[in-house]
C-alpha positions as semicolon CSV with decimal commas, in nm:
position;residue;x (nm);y (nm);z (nm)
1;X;-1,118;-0,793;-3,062
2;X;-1,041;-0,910;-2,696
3;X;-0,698;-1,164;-2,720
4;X;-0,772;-1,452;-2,485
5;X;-0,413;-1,563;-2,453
6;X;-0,091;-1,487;-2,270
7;X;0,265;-1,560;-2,339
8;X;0,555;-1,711;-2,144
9;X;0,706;-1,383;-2,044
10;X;0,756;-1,241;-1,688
11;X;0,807;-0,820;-1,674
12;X;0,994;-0,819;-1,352
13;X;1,392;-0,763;-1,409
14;X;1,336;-0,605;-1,757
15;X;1,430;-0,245;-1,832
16;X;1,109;-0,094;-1,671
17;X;1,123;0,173;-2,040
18;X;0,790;0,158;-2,159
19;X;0,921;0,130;-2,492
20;X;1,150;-0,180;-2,419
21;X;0,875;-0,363;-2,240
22;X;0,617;-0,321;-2,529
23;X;0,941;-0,442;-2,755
24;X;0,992;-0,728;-2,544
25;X;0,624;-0,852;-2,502
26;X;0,645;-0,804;-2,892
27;X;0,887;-1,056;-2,908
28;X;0,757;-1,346;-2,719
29;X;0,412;-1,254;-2,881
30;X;0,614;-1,358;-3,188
31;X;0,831;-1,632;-3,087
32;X;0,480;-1,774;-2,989
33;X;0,321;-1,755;-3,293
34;X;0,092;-1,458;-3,182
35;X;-0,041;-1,249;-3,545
36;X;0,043;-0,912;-3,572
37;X;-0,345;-0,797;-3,517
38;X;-0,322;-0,983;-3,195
39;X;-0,016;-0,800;-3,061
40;X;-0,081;-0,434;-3,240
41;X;-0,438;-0,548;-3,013
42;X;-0,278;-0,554;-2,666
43;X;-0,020;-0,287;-2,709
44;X;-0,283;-0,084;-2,828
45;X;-0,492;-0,127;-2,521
46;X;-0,162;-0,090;-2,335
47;X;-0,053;0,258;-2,459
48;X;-0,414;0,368;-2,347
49;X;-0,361;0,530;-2,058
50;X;-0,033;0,621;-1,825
51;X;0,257;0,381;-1,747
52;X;0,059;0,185;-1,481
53;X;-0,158;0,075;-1,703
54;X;0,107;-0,051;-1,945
55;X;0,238;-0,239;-1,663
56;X;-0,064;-0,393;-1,571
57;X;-0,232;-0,491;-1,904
58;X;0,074;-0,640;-2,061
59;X;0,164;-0,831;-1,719
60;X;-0,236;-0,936;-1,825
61;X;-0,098;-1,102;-2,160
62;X;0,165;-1,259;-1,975
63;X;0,162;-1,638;-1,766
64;X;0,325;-1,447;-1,505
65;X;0,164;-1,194;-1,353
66;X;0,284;-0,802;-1,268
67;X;0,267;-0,796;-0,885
68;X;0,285;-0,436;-0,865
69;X;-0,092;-0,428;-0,983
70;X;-0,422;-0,485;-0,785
71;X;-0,763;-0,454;-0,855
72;X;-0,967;-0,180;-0,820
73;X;-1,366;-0,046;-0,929
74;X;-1,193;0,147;-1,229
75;X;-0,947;-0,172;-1,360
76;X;-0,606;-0,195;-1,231
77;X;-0,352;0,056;-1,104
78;X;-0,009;0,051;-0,976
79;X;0,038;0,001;-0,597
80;X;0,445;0,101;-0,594
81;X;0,651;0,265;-0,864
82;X;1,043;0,230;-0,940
83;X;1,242;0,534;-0,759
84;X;1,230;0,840;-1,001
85;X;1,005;0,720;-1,297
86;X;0,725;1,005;-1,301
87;X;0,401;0,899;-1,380
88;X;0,313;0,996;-1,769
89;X;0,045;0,853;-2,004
90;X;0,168;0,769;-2,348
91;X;0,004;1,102;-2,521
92;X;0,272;1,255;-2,375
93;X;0,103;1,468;-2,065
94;X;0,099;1,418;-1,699
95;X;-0,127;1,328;-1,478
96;X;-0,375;1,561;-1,438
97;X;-0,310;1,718;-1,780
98;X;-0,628;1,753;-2,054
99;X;-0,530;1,511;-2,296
């Protein structure tokens, strides 16, 4: 199931923890009536990969877009990262690591 919505929620200035963004996209989802399949939907696709593409597929779901994003052939990746966040998908391993 592919949501075809986005909520009134902008990431930049929130703690950049990928655990308090998913929380906060959550939220709004909420707040704006979104079911619980439709949310568990997106963060779902979110937590599948590193924490560039959390950034970029909630700031997908949301009116106001994550600038740190651009396009690419293989989806979206992360053109600058905050000072000292190291780059880890959400199964726990680094980049580079067999999953």
């Amino acid at each position: 199931m592919k949501v075809e919505k986005t909520i009134n929620l902008s990431l930049a200035g929130l703690d950049r923890n990928a655990f308090s963004l998913m929380g906060a996209f959550s939220k709004q989802a909420r707040r704006e009536g979104w079911s619980k399949e439709e949310i568990n939907e997106v963060l779902k696709e979110a937590k599948n990969g590193d924490y560039g593409h959390l950034l970029c597929t909630l700031g997908d779901y949301c009116d106001e877009q994550n600038d740190d994003c651009e396009d690419d052939e293989d989806g979206f990746e992360v053109r600058e990262e905050s000072p000292g966040i190291e780059r880890k998908n959400l199964n726990n391993t680094t980049d580079g690591e067999d999953r």
